[in-house]
LUMSE-67636 format. One record per residue (C-alpha): x, y, z; residue in one letter; residue number from 0. Coordinates in nm, 3 decimals. Layout:
// LUMSE-67636
         u         v         w   r     k
         X         Y         Z   A   NUM
...
This chain:
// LUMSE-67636
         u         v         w   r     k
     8.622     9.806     7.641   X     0
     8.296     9.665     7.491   X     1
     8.271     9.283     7.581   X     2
     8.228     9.182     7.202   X     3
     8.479     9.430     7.034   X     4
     8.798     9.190     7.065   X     5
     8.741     8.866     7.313   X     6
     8.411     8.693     7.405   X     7
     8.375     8.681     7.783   X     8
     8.334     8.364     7.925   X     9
     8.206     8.452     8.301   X    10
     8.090     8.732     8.449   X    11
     8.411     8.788     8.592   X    12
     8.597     8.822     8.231   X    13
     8.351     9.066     8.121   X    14
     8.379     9.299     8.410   X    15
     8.733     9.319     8.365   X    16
     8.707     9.305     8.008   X    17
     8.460     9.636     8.054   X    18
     8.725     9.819     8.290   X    19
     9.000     9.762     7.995   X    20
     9.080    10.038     7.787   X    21
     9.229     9.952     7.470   X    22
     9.430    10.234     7.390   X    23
     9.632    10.180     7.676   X    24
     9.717     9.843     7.611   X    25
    10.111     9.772     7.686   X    26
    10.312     9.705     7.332   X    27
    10.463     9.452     7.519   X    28
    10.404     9.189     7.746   X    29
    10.708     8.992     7.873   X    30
    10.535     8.658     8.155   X    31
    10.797     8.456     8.302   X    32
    10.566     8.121     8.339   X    33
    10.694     7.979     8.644   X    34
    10.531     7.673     8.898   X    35
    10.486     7.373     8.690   X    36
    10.676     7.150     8.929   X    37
    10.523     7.282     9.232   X    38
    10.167     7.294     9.022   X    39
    10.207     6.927     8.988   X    40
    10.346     6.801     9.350   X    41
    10.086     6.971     9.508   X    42
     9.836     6.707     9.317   X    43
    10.124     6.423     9.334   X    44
    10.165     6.380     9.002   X    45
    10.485     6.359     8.794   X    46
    10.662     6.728     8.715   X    47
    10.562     6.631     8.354   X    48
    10.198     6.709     8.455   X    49
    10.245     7.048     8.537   X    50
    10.469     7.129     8.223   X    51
    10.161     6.960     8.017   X    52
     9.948     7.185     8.194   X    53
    10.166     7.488     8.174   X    54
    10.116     7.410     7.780   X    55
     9.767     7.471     7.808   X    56
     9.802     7.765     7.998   X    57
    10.050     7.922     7.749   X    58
     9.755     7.883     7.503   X    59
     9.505     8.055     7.667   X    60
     9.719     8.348     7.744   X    61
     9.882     8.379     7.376   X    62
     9.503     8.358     7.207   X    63
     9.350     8.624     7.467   X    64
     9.692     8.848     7.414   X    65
     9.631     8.827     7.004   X    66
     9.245     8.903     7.039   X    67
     9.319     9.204     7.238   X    68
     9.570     9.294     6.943   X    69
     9.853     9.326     7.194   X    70
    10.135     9.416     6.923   X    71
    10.410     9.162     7.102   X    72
    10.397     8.896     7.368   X    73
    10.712     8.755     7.538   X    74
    10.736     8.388     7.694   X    75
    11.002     8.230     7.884   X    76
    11.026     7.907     7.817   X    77
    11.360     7.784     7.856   X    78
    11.665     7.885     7.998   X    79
    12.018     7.809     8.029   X    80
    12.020     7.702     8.349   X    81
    11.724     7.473     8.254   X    82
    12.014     7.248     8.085   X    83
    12.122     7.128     8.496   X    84
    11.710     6.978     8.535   X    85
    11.745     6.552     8.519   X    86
    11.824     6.460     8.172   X    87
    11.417     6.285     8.135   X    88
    11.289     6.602     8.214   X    89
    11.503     6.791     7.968   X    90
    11.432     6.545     7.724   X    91
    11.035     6.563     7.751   X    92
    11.067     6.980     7.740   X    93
    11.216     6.966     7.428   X    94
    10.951     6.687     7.274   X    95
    10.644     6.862     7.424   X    96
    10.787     7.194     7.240   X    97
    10.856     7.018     6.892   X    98
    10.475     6.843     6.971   X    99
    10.359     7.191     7.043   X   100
    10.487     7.338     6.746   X   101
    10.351     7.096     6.542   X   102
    10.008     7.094     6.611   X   103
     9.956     7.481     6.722   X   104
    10.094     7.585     6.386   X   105
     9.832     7.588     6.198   X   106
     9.582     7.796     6.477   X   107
     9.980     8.058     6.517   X   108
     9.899     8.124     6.145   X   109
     9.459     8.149     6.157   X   110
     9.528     8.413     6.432   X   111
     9.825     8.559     6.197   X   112
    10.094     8.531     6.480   X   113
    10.431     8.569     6.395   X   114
    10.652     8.351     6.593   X   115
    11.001     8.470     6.666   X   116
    11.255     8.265     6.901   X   117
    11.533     8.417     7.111   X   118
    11.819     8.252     7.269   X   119
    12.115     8.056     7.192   X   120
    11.898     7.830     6.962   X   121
    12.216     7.682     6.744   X   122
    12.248     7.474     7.107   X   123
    11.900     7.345     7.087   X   124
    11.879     6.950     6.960   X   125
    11.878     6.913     6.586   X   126
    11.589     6.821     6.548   X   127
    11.399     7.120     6.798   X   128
    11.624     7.367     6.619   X   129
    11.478     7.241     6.253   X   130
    11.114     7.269     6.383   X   131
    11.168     7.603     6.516   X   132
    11.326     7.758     6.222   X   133
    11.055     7.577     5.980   X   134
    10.747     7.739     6.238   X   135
    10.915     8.129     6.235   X   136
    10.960     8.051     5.802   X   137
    10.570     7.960     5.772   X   138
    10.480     8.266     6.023   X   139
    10.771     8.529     5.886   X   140
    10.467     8.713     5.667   X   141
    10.179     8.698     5.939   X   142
    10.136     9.059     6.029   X   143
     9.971     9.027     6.333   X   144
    10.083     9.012     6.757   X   145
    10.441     8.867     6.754   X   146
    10.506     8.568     6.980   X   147
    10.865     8.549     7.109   X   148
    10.972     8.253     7.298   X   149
    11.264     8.265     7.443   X   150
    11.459     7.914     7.449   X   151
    11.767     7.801     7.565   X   152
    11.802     8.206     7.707   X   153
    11.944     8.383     7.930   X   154
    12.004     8.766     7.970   X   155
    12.379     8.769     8.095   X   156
    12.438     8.549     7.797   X   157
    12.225     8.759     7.551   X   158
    12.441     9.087     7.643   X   159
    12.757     8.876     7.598   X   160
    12.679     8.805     7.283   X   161
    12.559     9.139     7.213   X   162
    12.908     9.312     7.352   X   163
    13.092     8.983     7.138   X   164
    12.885     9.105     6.807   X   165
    13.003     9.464     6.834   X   166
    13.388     9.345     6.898   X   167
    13.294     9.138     6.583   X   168
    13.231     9.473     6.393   X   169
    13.507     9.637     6.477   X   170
    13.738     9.377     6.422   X   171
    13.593     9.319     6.044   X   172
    13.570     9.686     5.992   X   173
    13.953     9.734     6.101   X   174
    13.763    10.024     6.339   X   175
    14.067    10.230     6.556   X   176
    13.797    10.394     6.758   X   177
    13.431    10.272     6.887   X   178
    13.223    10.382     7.095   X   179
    12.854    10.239     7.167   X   180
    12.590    10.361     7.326   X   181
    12.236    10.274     7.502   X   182
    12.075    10.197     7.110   X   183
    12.381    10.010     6.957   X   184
    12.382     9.776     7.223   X   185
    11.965     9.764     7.173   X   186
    12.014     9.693     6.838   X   187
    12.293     9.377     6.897   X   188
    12.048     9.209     7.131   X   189
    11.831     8.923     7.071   X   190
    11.522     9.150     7.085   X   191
    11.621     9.449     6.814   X   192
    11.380     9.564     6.653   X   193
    11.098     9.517     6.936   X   194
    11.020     9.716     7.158   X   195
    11.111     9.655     7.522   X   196
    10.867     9.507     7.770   X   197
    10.571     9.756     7.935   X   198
    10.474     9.490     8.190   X   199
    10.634     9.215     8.311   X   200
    10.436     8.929     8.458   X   201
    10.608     8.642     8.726   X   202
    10.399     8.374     8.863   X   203
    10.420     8.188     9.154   X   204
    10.461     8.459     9.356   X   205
    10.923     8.489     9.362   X   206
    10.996     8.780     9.341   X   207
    11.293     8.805     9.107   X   208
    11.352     8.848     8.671   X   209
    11.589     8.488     8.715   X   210
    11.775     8.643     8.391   X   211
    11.516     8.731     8.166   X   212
    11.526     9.032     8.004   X   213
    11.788     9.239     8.225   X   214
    11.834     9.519     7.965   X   215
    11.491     9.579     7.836   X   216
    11.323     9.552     8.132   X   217
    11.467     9.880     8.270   X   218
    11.155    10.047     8.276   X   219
    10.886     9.747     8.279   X   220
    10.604     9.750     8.521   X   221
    10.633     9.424     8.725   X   222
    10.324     9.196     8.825   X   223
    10.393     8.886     9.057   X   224
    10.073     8.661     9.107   X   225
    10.065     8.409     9.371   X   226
     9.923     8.199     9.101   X   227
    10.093     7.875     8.983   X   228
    10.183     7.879     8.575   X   229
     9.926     7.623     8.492   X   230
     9.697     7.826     8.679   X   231
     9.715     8.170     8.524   X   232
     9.380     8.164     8.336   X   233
     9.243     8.423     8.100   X   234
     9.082     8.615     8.443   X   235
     9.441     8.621     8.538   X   236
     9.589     8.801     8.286   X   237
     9.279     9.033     8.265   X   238
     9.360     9.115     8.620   X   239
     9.706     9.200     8.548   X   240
     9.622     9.433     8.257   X   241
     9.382     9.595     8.430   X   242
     9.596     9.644     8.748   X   243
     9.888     9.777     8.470   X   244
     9.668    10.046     8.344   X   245
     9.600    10.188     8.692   X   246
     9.949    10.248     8.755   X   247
    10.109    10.595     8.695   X   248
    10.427    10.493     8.517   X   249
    10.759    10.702     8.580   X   250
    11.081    10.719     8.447   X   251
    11.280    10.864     8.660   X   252
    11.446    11.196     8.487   X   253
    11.335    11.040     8.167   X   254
    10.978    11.075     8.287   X   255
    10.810    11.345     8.044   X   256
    11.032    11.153     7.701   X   257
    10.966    10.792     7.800   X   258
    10.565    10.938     7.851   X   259
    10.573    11.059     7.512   X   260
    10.742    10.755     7.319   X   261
    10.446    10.556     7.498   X   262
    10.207    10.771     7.357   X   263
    10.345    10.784     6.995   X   264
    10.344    10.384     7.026   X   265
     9.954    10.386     7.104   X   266
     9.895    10.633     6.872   X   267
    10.074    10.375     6.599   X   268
């Protein structure tokens, strides 16, 4: 990839990955589950609050290098249902640094024409988080560019719940005496329909688990775990994960030679 095509390198390091890069082969979707704010910020004994501050910054680097490098989609988690069981102060400053986030990265979401979705149970969010989100995805709903999902208040078990609870809903209001569904009805009742499911999958802090996220459109992601801490995962970071994605061989099982295909058509447009 030339250096000054998509992303101006800022070290040596960025543009020697940048060079290895080959933007064809860029995954349609990125899915990062942005984990070690706490342990980012006891390790400098400061207050959890530091790291999630931090983690903000982080999240910003990552979503402007994803949209330079005209990744079509880019998944974060940023909430989830089990977050509800952290101590109520730290709840309550997750959901103000989101609305403050929202707020003042609006305006550089829409100069980099990101569209911002948001998945999860959102009708659970505060008032007030819930209005903010829905008035950010109205003034980004016609920005045709990389789409930003953040996934809040989510959680995978829950998202195919609901999924499975929408289809009963159908068939139920459609007086239905016989229903089947297969793998693309139940793609197209989950949070995600009409995106396409995750290429790579990024963890940091080195666990190595998916805590949730994703479960059903994940089946075939690449996985990355960095030893990294969240606030940590700088621009070289993701570089290094792209570049280590487009080394791999990907397989699908029996599904190999199709799923090789679809990925092609995608590239292709």
């Amino acid at each position: 990839m030339k250096n000054n095509d998509l992303l101006k390198p800022a070290s040596r390091e960025e543009a020697e990955l940048l060079e290895k890069l080959d933007p064809k082969r860029m995954p349609n979707h990125l899915a990062v589950i942005m984990d070690g704010n706490g342990r980012w910020a006891e390790k400098r004994h400061l207050p959890r609050v530091a790291g999630h501050r931090a983690g903000v910054k982080a999240a910003r680097e990552v979503i402007e290098t994803c949209a330079r490098l005209n990744l079509p989609c880019l998944t974060l988690y940023a909430f989830s249902l089990e977050n509800w069981r952290r101590p109520q102060a730290e709840v309550d400053f997750l959901m103000r640094l989101l609305r403050e986030y929202l707020k003042r990265e609006l305006p550089t979401i829409n100069k980099n024409n990101i569209r911002l979705l948001v998945i999860g149970r959102s009708a659970q969010l505060p008032e007030a988080v819930g209005r903010d989100i829905a008035d950010a995805m109205r003034q980004t709903a016609r920005n045709t560019g990389m789409k930003l999902v953040v996934a809040l208040n989510y959680g995978g078990r829950a998202e195919l719940a609901d999924a499975f609870n929408a289809m009963l809903d159908h068939v139920r209001a459609n007086g239905l005496s016989a229903f089947r569904a297969d793998e693309q009805t139940i793609s197209d009742h989950l949070y995600t329909a009409g995106l396409p499911d995750p290429d790579l999958l990024i963890r940091t802090s080195g666990e190595m688990r998916v805590s949730n996220f994703l479960l059903w459109q994940i089946a075939y992601a690449e996985i990355y775990v960095t030893e990294a801490l969240w606030p940590d995962f700088s621009r070289v970071r993701l570089l290094e994960a792209l570049v280590d994605f487009q080394k791999r061989e990907r397989r699908y099982g029996g599904l190999g030679a199709l799923r090789a295909e679809h990925d092609a058509r995608s590239r292709r447009g």
